[in-house]
C-alpha positions as CSV (number, residue, x, y, z in Angstrom):
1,X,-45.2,-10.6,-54.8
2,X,-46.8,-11.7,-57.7
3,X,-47.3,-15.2,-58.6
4,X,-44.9,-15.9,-61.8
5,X,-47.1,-18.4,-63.9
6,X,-47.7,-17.1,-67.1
7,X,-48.9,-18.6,-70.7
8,X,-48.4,-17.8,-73.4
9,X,-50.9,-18.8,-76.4
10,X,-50.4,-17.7,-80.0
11,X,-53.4,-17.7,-82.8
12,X,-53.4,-17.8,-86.1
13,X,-56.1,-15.6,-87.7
14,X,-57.1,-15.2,-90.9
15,X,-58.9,-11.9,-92.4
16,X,-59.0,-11.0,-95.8
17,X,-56.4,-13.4,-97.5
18,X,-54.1,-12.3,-94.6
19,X,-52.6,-14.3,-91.5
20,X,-51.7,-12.6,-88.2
21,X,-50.1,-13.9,-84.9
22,X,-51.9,-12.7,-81.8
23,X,-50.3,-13.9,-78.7
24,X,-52.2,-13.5,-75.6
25,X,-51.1,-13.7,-72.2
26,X,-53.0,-15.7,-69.7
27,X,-51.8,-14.7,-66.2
28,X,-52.3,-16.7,-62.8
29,X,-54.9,-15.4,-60.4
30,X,-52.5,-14.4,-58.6
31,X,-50.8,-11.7,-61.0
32,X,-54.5,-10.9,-61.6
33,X,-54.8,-9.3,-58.6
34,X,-58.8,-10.2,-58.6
35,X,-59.2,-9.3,-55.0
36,X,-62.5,-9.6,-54.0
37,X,-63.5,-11.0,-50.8
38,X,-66.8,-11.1,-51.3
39,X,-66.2,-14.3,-53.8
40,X,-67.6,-17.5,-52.0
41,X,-68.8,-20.0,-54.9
42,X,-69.0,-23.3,-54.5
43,X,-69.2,-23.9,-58.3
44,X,-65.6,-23.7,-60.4
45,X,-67.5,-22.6,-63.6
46,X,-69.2,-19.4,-61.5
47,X,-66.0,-19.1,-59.8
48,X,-63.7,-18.6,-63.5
49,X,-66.7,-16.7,-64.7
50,X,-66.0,-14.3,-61.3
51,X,-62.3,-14.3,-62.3
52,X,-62.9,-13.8,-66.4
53,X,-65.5,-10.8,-65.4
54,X,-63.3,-9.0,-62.8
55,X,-59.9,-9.0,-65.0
56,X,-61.9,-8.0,-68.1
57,X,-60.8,-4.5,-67.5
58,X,-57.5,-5.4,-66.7
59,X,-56.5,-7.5,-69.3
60,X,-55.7,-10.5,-67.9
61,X,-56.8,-12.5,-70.8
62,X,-59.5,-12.9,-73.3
63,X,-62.9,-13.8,-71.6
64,X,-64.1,-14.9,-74.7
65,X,-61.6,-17.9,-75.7
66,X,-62.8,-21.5,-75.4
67,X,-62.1,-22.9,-71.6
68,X,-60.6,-26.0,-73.4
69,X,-58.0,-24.2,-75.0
70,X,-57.2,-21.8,-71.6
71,X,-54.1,-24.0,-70.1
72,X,-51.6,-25.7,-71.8
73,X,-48.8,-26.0,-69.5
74,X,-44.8,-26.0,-70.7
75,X,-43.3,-29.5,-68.9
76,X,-40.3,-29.6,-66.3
77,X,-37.1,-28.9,-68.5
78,X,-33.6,-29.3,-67.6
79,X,-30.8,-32.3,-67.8
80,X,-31.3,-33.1,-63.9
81,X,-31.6,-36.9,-62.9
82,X,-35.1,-38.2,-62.0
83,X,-35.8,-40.8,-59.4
84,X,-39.0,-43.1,-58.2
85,X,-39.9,-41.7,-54.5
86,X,-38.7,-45.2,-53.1
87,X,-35.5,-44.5,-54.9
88,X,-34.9,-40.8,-53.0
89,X,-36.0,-42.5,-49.7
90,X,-33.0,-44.4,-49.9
91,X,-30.9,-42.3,-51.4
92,X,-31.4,-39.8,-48.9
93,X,-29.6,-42.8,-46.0
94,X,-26.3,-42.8,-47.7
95,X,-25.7,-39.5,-50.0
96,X,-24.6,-37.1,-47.3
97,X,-24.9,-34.0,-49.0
98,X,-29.1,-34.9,-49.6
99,X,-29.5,-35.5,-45.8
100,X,-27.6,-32.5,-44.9
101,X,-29.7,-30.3,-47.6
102,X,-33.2,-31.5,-46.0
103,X,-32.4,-31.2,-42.7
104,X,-30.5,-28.0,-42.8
105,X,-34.1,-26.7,-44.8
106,X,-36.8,-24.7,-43.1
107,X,-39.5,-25.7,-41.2
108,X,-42.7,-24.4,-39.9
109,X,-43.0,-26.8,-36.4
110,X,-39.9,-27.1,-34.0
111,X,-40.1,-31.1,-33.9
112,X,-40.0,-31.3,-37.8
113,X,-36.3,-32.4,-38.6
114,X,-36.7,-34.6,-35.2
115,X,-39.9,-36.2,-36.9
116,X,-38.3,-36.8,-40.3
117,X,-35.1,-38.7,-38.9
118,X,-37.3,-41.0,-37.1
119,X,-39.1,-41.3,-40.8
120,X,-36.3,-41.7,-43.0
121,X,-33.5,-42.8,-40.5
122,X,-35.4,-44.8,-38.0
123,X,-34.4,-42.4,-35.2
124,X,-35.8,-42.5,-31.9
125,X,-38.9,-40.0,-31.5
126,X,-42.0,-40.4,-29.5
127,X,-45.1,-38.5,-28.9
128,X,-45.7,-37.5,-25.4
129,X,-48.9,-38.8,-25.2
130,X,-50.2,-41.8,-22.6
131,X,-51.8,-44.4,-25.3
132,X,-53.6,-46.4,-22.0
133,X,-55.8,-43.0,-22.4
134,X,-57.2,-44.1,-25.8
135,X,-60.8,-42.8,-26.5
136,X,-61.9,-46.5,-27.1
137,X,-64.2,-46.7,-24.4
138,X,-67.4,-45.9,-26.4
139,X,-69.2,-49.0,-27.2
140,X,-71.2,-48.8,-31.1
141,X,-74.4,-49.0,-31.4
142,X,-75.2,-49.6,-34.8
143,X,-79.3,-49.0,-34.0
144,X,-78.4,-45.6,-32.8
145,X,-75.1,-44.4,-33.5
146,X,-73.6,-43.1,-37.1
147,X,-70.3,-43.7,-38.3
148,X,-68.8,-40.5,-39.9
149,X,-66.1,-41.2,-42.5
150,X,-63.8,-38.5,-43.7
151,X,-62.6,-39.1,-46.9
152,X,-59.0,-37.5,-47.4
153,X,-57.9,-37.4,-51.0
154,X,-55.9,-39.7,-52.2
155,X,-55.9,-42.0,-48.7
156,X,-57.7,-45.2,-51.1
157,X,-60.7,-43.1,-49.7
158,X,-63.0,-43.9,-53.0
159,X,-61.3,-47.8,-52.8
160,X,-62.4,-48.2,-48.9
161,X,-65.9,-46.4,-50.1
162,X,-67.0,-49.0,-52.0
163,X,-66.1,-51.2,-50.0
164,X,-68.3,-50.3,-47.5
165,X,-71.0,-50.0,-50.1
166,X,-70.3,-53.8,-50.8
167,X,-68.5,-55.4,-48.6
168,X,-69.8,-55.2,-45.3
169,X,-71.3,-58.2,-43.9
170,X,-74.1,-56.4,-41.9
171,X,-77.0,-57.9,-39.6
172,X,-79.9,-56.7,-41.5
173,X,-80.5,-56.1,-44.8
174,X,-80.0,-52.5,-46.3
175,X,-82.9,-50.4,-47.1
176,X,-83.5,-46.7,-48.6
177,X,-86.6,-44.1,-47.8
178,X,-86.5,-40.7,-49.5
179,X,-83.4,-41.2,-50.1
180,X,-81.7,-39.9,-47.4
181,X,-79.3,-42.8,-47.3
182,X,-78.9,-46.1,-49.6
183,X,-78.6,-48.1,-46.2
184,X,-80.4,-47.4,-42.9
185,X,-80.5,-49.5,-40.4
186,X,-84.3,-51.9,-39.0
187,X,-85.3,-48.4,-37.0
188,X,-85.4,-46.3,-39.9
189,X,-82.2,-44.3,-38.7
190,X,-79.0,-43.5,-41.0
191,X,-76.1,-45.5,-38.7
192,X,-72.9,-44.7,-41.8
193,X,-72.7,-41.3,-43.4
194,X,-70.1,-42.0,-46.0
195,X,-70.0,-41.6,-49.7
196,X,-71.3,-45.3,-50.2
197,X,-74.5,-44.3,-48.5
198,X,-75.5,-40.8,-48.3
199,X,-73.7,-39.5,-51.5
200,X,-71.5,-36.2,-50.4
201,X,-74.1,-35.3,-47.4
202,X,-71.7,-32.4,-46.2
203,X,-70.0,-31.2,-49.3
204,X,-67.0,-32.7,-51.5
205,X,-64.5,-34.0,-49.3
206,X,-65.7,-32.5,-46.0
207,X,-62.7,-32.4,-43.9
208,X,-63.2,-32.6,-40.1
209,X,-64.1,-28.8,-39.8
210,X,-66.9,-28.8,-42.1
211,X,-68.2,-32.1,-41.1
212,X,-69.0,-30.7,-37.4
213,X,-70.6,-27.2,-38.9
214,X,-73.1,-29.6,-40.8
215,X,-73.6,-32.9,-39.8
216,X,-76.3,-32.1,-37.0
217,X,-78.3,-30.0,-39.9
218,X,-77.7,-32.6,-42.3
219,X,-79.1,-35.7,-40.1
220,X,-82.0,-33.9,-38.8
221,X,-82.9,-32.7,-42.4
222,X,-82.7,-36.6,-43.8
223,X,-84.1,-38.3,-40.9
224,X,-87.0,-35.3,-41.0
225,X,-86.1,-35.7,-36.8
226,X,-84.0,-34.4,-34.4
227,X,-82.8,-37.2,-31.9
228,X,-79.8,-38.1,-29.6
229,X,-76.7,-39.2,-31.8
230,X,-73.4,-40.2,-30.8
231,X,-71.0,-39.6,-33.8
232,X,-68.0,-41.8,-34.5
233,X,-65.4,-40.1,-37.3
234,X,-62.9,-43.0,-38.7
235,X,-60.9,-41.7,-41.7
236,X,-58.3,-43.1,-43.9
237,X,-54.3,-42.2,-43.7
238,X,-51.6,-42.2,-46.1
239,X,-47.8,-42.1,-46.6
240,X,-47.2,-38.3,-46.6
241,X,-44.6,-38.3,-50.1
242,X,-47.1,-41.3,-51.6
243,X,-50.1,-38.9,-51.0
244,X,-49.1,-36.2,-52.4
245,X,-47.2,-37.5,-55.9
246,X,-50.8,-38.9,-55.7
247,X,-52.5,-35.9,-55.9
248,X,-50.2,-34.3,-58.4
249,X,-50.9,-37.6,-60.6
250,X,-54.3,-37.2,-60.0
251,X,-55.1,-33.2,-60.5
252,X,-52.3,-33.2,-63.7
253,X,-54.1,-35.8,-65.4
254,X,-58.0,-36.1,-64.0
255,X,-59.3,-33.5,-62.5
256,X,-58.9,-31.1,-59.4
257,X,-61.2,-30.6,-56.5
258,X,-62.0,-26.7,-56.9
259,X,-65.5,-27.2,-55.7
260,X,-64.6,-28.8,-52.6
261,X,-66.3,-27.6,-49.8
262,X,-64.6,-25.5,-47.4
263,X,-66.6,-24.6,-44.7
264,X,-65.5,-23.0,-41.6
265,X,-67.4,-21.0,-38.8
266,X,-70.2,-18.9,-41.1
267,X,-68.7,-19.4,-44.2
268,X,-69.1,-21.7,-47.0
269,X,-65.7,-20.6,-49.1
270,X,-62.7,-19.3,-47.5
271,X,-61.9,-15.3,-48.4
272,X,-60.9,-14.7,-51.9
273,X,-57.7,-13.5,-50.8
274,X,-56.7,-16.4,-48.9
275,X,-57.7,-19.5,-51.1
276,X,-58.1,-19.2,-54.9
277,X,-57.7,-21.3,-57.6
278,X,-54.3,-22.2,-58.4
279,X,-54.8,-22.4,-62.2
280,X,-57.5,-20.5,-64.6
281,X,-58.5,-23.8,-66.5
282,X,-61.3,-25.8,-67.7
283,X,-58.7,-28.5,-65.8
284,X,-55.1,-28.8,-64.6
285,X,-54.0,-31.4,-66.7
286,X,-50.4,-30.6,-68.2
287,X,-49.2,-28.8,-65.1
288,X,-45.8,-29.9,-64.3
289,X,-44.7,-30.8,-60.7
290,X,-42.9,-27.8,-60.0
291,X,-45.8,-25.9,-61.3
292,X,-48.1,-27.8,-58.6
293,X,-45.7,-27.2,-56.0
294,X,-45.0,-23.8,-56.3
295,X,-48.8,-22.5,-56.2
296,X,-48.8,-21.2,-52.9
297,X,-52.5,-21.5,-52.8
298,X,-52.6,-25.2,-53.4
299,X,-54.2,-27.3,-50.7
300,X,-52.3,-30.0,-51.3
301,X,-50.1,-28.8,-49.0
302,X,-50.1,-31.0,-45.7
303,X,-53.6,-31.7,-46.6
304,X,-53.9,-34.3,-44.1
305,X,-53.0,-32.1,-40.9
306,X,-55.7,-29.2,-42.2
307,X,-58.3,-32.1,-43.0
308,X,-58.4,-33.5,-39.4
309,X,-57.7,-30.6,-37.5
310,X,-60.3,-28.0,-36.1
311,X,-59.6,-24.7,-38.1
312,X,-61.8,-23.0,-36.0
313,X,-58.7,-22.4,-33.3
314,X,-56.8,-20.9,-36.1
315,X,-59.5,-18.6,-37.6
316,X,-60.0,-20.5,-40.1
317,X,-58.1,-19.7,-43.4
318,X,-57.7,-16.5,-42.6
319,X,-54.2,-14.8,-42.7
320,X,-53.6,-18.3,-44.8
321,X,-50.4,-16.8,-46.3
322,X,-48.8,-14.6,-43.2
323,X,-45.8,-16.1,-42.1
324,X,-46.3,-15.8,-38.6
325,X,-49.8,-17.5,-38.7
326,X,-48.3,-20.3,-40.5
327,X,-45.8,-20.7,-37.3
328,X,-49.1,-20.6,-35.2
329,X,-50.8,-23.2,-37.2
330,X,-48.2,-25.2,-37.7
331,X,-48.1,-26.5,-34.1
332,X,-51.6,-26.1,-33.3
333,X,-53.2,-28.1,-36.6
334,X,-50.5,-31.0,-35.6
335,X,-52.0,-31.1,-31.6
336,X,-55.3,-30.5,-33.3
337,X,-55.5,-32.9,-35.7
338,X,-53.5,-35.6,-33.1
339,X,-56.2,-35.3,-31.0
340,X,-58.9,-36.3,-32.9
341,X,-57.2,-39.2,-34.1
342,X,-56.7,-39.9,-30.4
343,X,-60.2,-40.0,-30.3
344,X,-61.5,-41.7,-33.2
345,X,-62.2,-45.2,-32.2
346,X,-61.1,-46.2,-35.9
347,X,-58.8,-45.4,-38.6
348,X,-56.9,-47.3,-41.4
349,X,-53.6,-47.2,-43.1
350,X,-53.3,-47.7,-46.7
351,X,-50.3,-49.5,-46.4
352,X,-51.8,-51.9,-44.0
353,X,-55.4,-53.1,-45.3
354,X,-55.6,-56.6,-43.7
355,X,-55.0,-55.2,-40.0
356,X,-56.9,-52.2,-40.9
357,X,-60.0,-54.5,-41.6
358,X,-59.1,-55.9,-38.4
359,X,-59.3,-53.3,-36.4
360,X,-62.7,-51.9,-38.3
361,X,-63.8,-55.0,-37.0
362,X,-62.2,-54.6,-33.5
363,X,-64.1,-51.3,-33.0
364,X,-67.6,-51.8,-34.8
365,X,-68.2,-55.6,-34.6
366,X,-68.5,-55.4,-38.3
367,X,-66.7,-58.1,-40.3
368,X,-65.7,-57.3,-44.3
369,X,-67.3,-60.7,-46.7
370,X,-63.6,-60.2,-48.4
371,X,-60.6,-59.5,-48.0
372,X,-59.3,-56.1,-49.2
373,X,-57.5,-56.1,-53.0
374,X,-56.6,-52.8,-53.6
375,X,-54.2,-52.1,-56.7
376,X,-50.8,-51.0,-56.0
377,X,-50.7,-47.4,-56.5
378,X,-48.9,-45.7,-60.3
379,X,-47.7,-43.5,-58.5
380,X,-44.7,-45.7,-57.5
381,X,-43.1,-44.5,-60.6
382,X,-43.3,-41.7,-61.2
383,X,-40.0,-39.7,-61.2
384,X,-38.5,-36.5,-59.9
385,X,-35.4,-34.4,-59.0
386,X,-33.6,-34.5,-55.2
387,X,-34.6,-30.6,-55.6
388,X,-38.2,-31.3,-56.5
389,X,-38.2,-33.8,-53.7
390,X,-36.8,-31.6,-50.9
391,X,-39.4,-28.8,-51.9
392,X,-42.1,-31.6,-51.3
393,X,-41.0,-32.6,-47.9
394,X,-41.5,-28.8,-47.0
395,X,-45.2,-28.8,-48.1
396,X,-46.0,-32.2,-46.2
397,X,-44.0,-31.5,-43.3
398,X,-47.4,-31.6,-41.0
399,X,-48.3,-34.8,-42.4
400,X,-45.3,-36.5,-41.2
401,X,-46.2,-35.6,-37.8
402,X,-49.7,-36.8,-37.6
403,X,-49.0,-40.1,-40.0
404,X,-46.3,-41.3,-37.7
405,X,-48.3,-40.1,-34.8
406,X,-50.9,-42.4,-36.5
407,X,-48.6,-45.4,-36.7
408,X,-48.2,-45.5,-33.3
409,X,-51.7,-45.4,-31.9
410,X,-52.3,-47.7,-34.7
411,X,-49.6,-50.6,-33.3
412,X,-50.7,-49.7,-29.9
413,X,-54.3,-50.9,-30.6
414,X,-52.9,-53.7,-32.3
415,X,-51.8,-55.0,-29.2
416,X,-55.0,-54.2,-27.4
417,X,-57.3,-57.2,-26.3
């Protein structure tokens, strides 16, 4: 099936005293057909380049027009009412026909509609898992051991950055060599790989996967030493619907993450014929909501589950579009990424900053000098349709799993002395 997004961009050129119209048509990658699995780049410019060389001969668009002028995008039209997300959550509790639409729709994990009842209804659901078996038995030792934070997008990952870079009231003073990390600790030994520190020491947003394939490499290479470590991951969650109008926001009017890395097993890049760029542009900004959502190659979908679960047990992103595997994965990146939240001895919620800090504390021994005064998100109003907010609980439907999942472990340690 072909991917429908098309644009169309007309010119007005002049020869001789005489003006012409020249439309061309710039197609999706998808319509492109560009199927070459041997792509791997790292780099968005090589990657379009890659794109602009192999469709040359097929006409997929003029190679030669300016990137700034490749992607305009037409807005949402149509006379449908728009609401904030806080607005559909409640809407959803009392206009029938909504609740029956979302719950009658189709989901990849068996436990889903169970999971978003207890989200938007307050319904019972538990996990079945013993919290008294809580991976918290690990004491830190900041002269030895390294914290490993994976930064989700749009978790307050860059807000919580800094504030590591700033805010941590630490027992020695910070100190650089080589600059392998902005703050190792009295021995010489880098004790916090996070953006603050080590700048992005396994890639762009490293999600859990890629972290484990290089951070071994990575520490020997800046420590110029191989040596015992013990590695504690913490990470960052989010409301799933807050996260992703986030990202939308955030892609449609900054900049996207094409150059992420997305390493798994031997690879550097997923196959070009699973992942690809969802749109052939300099950026995405202009791209509507439906637009965003409708990419089937766009990893914001339930971008927290595939971030914190191990892809190696599902090869990878391979067969990333067979519906079948995504039955397969869809229970298996949920248990996945559970577990290693089980076994982080920290993580935050956005939502809940002052017993977040807490628990940092609780875990490391590390106090913040301040408390935490992060901005209320925009996101909070932005507005959409019931039918563009159904489509979005189908493409976080992971996320609910693991963020409720999260809540939980996160009340229980609450409670722990």
């Amino acid at each position: 099936m072909k991917y429908k997004h098309q644009l169309n961009v007309t010119l007005l050129v002049t020869l001789t005293g005489l003006t012409f119209i020249l439309s061309f048509h710039i197609l999706s990658v998808k319509e492109c057909q560009c199927q070459n699995s041997n792509f791997r780049e790292t780099s968005y410019n090589e990657l379009k380049e890659k794109i602009q060389l192999n469709c040359k001969e097929k006409g997929c668009f003029d190679t030669k027009k300016p990137a700034d002028v490749i992607g305009t995008f037409e807005p949402d039209t149509g006379l449908e009412r728009t609401y904030t997300i806080d607005e559909l959550r409640e809407l959803v509790k009392y206009k029938s026909q909504l609740k029956e639409t979302f719950l009658s729709q189709n989901y990849y994990h068996p436990k889903t509609k169970d999971v978003l009842k207890r989200y938007f209804f307050g319904d019972t659901f538990t996990f079945n898992v013993s919290f008294d078996m809580v991976n918290g038995s690990r004491v830190y030792d900041i002269q030895n051991d390294v914290i490993v934070f994976l930064h989700l997008q749009k978790t307050g990952g860059t807000h919580i950055n800094a504030r590591f870079g700033e805010e941590l009231d630490l027992p020695f003073t910070c100190r650089s060599k080589n600059g392998s990390s902005k703050c190792l600790n009295p021995q010489g030994h880098i004790w916090f790989v996070t953006r603050a520190f080590t700048e992005r020491a396994c890639g762009t947003h490293a999600d859990w996967t890629q972290m484990h394939r290089c951070i071994d490499h990575m520490m020997d290479t800046r420590e110029g030493k191989s040596r015992p470590r013990r590695y504690f991951y913490i990470t960052q969650l989010r409301d799933p619907l807050d996260r992703y109008l986030s990202e939308f926001h955030h892609q449609s009017t900054t900049s996207h993450w094409e150059g992420a890395t997305l390493g798994c097993k031997d690879y550097d890049k997923p196959y070009w014929d699973d992942i690809r760029p969802c749109f052939l542009t300099k950026n995405w900004q202009g791209v509507s909501f439906s637009e965003f959502m409708d990419c089937p190659f766009n990893l914001a979908t339930n971008r927290m589950t595939r971030m914190l679960a191990d892809l190696v047990q599902t090869q990878c992103y391979s067969n990333y579009h067979s519906e079948h595997w995504k039955h397969v994965r869809a229970e298996e990146w949920v248990e996945s990424a559970q577990q290693n939240i089980f076994n982080m001895k920290h993580f935050s919620l956005m939502e809940r900053p002052d017993e977040s800090d807490l628990l940092f504390q609780k875990a490391f021994g590390i106090k913040f000098k301040t408390k935490d005064k992060q901005k209320l998100s925009r996101t909070a109003k932005l507005q959409i349709t019931e039918k563009q907010f159904l489509k979005m609980i189908q493409l976080a439907e992971l996320d609910f799993h693991i963020y409720l999942f999260a809540q939980d472990l996160f009340n229980y340690r609450l409670t722990r002395k």
